[in-house]
DRENPAKOL-855423 format. One record per residue: z, x negated, y negated of N, C-alpha, C in turn; chain. Coordinates in nm, 4 decimals, decimal comma. Layout:
% residues N
@nup=Z	neast=X	nnorth=Y	caup=Z	caeast=X	canorth=Y	cup=Z	ceast=X	cnorth=Y	chaine=A
...
% end
This chain:
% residues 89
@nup=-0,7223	neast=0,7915	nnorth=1,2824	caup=-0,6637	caeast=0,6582	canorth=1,2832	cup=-0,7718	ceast=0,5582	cnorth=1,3203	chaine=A
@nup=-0,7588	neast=0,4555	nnorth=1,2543	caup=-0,8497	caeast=0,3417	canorth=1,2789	cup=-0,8486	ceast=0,2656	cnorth=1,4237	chaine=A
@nup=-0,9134	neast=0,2577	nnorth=1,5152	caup=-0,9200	caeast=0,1875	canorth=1,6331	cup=-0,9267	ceast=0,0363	cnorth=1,6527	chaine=A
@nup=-0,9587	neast=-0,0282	nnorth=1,5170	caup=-1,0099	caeast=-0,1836	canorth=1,5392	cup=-0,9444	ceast=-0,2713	cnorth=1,4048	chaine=A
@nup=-1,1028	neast=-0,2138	nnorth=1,3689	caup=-1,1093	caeast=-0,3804	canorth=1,2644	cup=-1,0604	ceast=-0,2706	cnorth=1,1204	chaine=A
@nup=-0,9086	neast=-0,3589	nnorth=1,0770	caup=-0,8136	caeast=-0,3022	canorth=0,9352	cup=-0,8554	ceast=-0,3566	cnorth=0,8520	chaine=A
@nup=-1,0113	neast=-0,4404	nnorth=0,8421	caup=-1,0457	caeast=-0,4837	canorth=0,7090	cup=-1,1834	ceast=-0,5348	cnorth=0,7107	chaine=A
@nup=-1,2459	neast=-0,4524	nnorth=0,7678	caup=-1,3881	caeast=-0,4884	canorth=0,7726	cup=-1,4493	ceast=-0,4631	cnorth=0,6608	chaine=A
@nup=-1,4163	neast=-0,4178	nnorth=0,5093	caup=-1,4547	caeast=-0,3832	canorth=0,4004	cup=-1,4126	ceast=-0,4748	cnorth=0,3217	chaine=A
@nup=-1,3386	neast=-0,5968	nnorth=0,3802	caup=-1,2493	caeast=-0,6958	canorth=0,3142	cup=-1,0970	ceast=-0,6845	cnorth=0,2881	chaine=A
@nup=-1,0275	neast=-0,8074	nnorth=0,2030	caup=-0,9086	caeast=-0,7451	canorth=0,1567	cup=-0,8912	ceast=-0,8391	cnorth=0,0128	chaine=A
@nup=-0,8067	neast=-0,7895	nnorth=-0,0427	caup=-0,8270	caeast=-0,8301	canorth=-0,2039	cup=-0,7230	ceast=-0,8511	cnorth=-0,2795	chaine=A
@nup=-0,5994	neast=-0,8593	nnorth=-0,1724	caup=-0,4325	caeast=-0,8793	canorth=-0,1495	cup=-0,3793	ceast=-0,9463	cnorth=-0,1010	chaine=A
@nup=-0,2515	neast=-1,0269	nnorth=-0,0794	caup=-0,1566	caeast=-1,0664	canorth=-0,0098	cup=-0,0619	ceast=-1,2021	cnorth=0,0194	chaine=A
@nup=-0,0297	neast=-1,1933	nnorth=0,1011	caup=0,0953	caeast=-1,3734	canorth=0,0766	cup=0,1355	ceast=-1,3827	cnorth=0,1778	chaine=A
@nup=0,1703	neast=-1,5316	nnorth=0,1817	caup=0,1484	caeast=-1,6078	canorth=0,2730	cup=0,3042	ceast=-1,6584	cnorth=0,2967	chaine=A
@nup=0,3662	neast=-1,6799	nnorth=0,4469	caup=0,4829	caeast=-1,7961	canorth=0,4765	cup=0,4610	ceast=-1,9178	cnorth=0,5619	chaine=A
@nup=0,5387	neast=-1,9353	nnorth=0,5872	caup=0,5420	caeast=-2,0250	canorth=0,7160	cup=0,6702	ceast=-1,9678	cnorth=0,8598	chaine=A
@nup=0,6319	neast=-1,8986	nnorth=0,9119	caup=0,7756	caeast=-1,8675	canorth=1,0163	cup=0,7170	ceast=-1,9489	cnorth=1,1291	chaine=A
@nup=0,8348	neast=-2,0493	nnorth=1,1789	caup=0,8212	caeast=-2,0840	canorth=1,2779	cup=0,7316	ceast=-2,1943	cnorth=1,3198	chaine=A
@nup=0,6639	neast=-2,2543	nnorth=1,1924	caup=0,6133	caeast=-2,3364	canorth=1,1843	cup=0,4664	ceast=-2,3148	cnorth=1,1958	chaine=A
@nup=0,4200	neast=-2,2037	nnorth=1,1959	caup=0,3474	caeast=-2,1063	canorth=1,1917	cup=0,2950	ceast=-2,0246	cnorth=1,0250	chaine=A
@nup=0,1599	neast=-2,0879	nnorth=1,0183	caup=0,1275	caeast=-2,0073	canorth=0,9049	cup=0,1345	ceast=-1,8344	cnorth=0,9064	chaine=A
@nup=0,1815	neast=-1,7379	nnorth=0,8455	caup=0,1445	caeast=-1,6078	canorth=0,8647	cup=0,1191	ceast=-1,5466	cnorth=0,7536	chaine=A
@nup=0,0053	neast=-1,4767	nnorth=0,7578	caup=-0,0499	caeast=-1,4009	canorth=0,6736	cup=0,0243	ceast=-1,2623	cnorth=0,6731	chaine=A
@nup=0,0065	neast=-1,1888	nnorth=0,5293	caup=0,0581	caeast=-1,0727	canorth=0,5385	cup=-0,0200	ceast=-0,9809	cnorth=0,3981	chaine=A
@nup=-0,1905	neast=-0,9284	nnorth=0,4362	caup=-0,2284	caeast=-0,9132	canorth=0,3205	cup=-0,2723	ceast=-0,7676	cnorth=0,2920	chaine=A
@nup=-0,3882	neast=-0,7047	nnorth=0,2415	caup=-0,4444	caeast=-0,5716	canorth=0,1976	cup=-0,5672	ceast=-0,5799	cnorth=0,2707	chaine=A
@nup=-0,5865	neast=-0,4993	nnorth=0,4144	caup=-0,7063	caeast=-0,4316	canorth=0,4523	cup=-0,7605	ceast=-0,3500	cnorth=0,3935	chaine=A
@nup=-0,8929	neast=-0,3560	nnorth=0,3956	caup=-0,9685	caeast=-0,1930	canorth=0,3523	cup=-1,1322	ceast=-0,2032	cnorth=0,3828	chaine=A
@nup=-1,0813	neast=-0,0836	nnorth=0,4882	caup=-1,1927	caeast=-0,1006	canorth=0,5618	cup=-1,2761	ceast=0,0785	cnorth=0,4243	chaine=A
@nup=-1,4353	neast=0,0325	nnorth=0,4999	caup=-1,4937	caeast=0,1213	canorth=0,4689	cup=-1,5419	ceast=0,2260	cnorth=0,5221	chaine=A
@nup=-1,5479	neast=0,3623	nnorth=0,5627	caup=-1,5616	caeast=0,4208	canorth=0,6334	cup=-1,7107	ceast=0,4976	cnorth=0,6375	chaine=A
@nup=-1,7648	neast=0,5310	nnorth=0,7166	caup=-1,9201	caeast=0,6260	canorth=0,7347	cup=-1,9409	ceast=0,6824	cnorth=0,6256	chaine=A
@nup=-1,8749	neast=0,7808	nnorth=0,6007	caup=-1,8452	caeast=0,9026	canorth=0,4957	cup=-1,8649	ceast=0,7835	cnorth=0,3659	chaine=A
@nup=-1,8403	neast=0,6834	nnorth=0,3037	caup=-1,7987	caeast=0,6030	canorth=0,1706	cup=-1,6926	ceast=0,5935	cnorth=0,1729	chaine=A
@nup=-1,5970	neast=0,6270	nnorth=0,2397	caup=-1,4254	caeast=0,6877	canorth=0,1679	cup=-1,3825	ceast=0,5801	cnorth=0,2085	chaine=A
@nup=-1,2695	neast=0,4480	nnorth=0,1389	caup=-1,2224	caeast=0,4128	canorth=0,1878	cup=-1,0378	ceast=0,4344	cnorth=0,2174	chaine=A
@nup=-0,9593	neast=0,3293	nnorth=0,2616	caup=-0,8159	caeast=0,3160	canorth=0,2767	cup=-0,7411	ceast=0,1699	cnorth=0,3147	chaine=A
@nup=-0,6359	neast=0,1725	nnorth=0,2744	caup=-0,5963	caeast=0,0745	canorth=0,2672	cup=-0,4858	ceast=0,0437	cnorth=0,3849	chaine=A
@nup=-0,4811	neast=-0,0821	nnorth=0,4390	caup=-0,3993	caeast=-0,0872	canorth=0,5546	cup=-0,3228	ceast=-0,2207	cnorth=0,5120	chaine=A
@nup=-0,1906	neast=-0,2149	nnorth=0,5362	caup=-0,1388	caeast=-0,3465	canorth=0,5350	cup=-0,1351	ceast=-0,4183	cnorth=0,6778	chaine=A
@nup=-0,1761	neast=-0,5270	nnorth=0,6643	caup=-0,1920	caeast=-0,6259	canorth=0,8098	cup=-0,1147	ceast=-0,7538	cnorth=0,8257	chaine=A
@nup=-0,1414	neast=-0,7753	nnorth=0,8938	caup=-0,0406	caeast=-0,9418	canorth=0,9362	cup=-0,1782	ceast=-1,0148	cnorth=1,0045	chaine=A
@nup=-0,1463	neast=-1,1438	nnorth=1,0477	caup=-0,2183	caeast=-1,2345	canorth=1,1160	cup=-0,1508	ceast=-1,3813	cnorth=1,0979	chaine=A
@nup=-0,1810	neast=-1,4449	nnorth=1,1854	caup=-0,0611	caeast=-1,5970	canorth=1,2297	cup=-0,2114	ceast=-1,6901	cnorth=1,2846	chaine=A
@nup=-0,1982	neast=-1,7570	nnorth=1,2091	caup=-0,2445	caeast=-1,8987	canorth=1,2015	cup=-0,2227	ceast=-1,9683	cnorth=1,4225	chaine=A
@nup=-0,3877	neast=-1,9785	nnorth=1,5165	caup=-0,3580	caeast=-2,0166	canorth=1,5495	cup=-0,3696	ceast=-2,1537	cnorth=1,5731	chaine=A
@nup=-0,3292	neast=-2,2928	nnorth=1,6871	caup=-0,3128	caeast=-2,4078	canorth=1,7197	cup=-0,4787	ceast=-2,4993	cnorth=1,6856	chaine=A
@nup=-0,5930	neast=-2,3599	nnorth=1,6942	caup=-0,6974	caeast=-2,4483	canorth=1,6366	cup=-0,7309	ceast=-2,4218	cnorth=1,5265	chaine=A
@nup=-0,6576	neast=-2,3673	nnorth=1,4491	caup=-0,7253	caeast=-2,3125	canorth=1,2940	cup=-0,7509	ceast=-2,2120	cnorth=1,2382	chaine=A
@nup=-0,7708	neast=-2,1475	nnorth=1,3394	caup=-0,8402	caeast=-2,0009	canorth=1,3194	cup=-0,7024	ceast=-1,9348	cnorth=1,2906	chaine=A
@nup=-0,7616	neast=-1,7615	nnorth=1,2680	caup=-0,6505	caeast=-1,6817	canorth=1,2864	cup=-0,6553	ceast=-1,5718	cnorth=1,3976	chaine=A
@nup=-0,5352	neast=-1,5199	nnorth=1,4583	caup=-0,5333	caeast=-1,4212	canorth=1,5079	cup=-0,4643	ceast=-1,2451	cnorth=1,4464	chaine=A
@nup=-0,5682	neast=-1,1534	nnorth=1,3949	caup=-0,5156	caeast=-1,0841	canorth=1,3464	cup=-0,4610	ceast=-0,9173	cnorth=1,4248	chaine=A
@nup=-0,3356	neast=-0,9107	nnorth=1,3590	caup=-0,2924	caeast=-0,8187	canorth=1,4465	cup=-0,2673	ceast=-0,6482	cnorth=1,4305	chaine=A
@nup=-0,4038	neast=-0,6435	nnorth=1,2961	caup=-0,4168	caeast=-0,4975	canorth=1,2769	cup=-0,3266	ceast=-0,4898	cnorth=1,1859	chaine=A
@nup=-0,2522	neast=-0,3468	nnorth=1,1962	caup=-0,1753	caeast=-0,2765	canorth=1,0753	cup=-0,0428	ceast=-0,3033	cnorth=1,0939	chaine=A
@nup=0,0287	neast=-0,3768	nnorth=1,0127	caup=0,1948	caeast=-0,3969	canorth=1,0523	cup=0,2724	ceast=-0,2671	cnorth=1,0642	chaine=A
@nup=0,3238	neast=-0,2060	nnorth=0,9310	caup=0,3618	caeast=-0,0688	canorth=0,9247	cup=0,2428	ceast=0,0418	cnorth=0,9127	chaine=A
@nup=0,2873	neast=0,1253	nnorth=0,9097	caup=0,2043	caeast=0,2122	canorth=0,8767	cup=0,2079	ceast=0,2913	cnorth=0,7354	chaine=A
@nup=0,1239	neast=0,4022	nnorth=0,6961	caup=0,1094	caeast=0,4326	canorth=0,5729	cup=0,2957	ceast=0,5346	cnorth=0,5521	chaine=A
@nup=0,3200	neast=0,4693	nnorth=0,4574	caup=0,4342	caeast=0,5844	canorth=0,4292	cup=0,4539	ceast=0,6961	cnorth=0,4317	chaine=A
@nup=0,5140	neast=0,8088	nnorth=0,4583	caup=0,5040	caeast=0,9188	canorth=0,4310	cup=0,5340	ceast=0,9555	cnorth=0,2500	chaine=A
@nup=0,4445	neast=1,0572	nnorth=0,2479	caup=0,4482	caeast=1,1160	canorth=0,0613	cup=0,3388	ceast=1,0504	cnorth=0,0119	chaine=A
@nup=0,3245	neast=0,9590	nnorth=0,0312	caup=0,2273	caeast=0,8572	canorth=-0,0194	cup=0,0938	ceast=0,8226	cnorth=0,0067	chaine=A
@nup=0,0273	neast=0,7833	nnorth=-0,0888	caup=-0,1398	caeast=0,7955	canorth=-0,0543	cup=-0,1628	ceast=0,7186	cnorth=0,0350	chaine=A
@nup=-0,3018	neast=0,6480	nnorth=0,0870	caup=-0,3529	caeast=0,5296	canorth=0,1397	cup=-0,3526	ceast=0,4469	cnorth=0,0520	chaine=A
@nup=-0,3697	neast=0,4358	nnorth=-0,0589	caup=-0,3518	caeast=0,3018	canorth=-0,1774	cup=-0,2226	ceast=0,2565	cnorth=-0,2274	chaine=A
@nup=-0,2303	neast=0,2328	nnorth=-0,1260	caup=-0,1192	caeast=0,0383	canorth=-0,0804	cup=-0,1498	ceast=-0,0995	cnorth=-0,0742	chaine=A
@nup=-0,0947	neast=-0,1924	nnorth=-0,1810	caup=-0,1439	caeast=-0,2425	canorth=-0,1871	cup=-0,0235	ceast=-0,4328	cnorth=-0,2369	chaine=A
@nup=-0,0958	neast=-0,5381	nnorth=-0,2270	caup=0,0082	caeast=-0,6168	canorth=-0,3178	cup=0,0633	ceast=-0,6756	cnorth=-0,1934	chaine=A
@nup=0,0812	neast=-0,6890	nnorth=-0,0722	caup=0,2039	caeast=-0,7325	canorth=0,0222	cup=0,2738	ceast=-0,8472	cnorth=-0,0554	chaine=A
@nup=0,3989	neast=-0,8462	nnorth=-0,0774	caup=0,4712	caeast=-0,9851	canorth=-0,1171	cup=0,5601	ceast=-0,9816	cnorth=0,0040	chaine=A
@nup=0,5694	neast=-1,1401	nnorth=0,0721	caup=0,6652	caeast=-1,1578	canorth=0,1790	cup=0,7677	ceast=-1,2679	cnorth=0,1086	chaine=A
@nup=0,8450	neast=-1,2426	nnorth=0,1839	caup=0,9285	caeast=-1,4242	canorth=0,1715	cup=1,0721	ceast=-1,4079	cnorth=0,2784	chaine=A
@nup=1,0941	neast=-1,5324	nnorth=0,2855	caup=1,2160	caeast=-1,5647	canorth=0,4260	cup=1,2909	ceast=-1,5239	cnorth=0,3817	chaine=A
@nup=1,3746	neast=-1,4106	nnorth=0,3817	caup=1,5044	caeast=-1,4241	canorth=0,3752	cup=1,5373	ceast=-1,2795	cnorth=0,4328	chaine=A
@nup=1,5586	neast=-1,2739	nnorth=0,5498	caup=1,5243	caeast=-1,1717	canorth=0,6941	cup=1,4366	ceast=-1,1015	cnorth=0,7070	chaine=A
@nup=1,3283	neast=-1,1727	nnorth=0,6046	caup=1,1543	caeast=-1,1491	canorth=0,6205	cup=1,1182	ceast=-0,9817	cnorth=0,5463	chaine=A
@nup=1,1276	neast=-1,0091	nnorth=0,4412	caup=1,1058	caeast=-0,8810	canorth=0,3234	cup=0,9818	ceast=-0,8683	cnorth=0,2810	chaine=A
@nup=0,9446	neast=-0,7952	nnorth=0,3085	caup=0,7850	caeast=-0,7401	canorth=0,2327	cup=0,7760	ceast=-0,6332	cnorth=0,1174	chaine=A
@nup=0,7653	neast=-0,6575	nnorth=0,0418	caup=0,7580	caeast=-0,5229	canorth=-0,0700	cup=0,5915	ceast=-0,5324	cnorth=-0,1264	chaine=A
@nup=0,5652	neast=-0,3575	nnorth=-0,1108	caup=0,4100	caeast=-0,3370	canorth=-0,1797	cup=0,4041	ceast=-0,2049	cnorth=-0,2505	chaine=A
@nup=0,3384	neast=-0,2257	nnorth=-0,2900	caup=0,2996	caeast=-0,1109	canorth=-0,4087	cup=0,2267	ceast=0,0094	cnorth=-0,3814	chaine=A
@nup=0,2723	neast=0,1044	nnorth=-0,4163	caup=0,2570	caeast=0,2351	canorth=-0,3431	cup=0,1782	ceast=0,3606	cnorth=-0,4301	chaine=A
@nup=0,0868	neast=0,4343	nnorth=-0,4111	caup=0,1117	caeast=0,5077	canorth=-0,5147	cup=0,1157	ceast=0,6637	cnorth=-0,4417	chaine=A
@nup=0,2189	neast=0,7384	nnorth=-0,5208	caup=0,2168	caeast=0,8642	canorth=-0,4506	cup=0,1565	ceast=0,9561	cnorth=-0,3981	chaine=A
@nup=0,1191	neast=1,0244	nnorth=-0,3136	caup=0,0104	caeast=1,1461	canorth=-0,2929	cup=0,0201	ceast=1,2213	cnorth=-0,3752	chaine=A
% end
């Protein structure tokens, strides 16, 4: 399991709301690992009061059955739904 940084390899995914008056991010980590190998993490992060962001790592975790290549986060308000794209192990 990853200890830190869910996207130090970048990310190349994701969407955006507003909760709370509050920007929040909800996109595709993928970090790179020693070995070359990478994986994909879905993350969050919220917009803070000076601009910046604060990010808060991996929201869910990887599904069971399913590979690490996850990817796509779509959010939107309506008791806060995320759907992403999965592909099987």
């Amino acid at each position: 399991m990853l200890s830190g940084n869910y996207d130090s390899g970048g990310c190349f995914s994701g969407s955006a709301m507003v909760n709370n008056d509050t920007l929040t991010l909800c996109y595709n980590g993928n970090p790179v690992y020693r070995d070359g190998s990478r994986t994909s993490w879905q993350c969050l992060a919220r917009e803070k009061p000076d601009g910046g962001f604060e990010k808060y790592g991996s929201a869910p975790g990887l599904p069971e059955g399913y590979s690490a290549d996850v990817s796509n986060p779509k959010v939107w308000q309506h008791r806060y739904w995320q759907l992403n794209r999965a592909e099987v192990a």
